[in-house]
C-alpha positions in Angstrom: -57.3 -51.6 -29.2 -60.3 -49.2 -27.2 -63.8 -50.9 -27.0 -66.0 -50.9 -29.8 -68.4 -48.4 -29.5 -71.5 -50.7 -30.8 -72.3 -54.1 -29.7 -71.7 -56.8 -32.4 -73.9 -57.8 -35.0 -74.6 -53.9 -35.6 -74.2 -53.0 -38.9 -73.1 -49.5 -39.2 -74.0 -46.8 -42.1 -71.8 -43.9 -43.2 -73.8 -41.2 -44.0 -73.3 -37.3 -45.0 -75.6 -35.0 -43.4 -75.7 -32.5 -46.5 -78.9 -30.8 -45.5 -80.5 -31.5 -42.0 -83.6 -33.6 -43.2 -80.7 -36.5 -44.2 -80.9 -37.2 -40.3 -84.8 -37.0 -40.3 -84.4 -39.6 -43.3 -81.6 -41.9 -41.7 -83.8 -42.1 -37.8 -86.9 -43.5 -40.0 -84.7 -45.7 -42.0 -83.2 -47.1 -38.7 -85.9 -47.2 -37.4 -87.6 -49.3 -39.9 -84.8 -51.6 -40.8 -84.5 -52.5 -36.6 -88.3 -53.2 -36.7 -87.4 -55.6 -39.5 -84.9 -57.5 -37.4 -82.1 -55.9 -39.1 -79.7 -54.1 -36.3 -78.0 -51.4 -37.8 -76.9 -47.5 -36.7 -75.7 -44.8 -39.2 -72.4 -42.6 -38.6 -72.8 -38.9 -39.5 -70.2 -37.3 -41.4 -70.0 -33.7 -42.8 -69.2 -34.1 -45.8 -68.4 -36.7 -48.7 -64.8 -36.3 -48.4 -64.7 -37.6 -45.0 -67.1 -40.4 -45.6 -64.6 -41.8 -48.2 -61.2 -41.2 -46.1 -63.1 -43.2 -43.6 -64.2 -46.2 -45.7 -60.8 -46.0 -46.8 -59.0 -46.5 -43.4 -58.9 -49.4 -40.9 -61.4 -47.0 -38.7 -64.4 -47.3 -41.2 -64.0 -51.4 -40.3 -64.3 -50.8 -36.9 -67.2 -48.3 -37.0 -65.4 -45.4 -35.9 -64.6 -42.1 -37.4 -61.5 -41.4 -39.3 -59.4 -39.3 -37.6 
């Protein structure tokens, strides 16, 4: 198995970028939550279908995207 692309402890986000200000949205949202003590990173996906073949597969465990 490759090396994880994040450090440990980071929780990752799956998130569909359906209109450009999603990714305005999500940086604030990190940014917040990691001034809160809360480590986390969002994954961009382009759409919904994606997102859910990804939680679906052993990728979304390891924070990568589907393939």
């Amino acid at each position: 198995m490759s090396a994880h692309p994040y450090p440990k402890g980071v929780v990752r986000i799956g998130i569909v970028a359906y209109a450009p200000k999603v990714v305005t949205i999500w940086e604030g949202i990190k940014e917040y939550l990691c001034g809160q003590g809360f480590n986390a990173d969002w994954i961009l996906y382009s759409n919904y279908p994606t997102l859910v073949e990804a939680l679906h597969s052993s990728n979304a465990r390891h924070g990568l995207p589907a393939a």
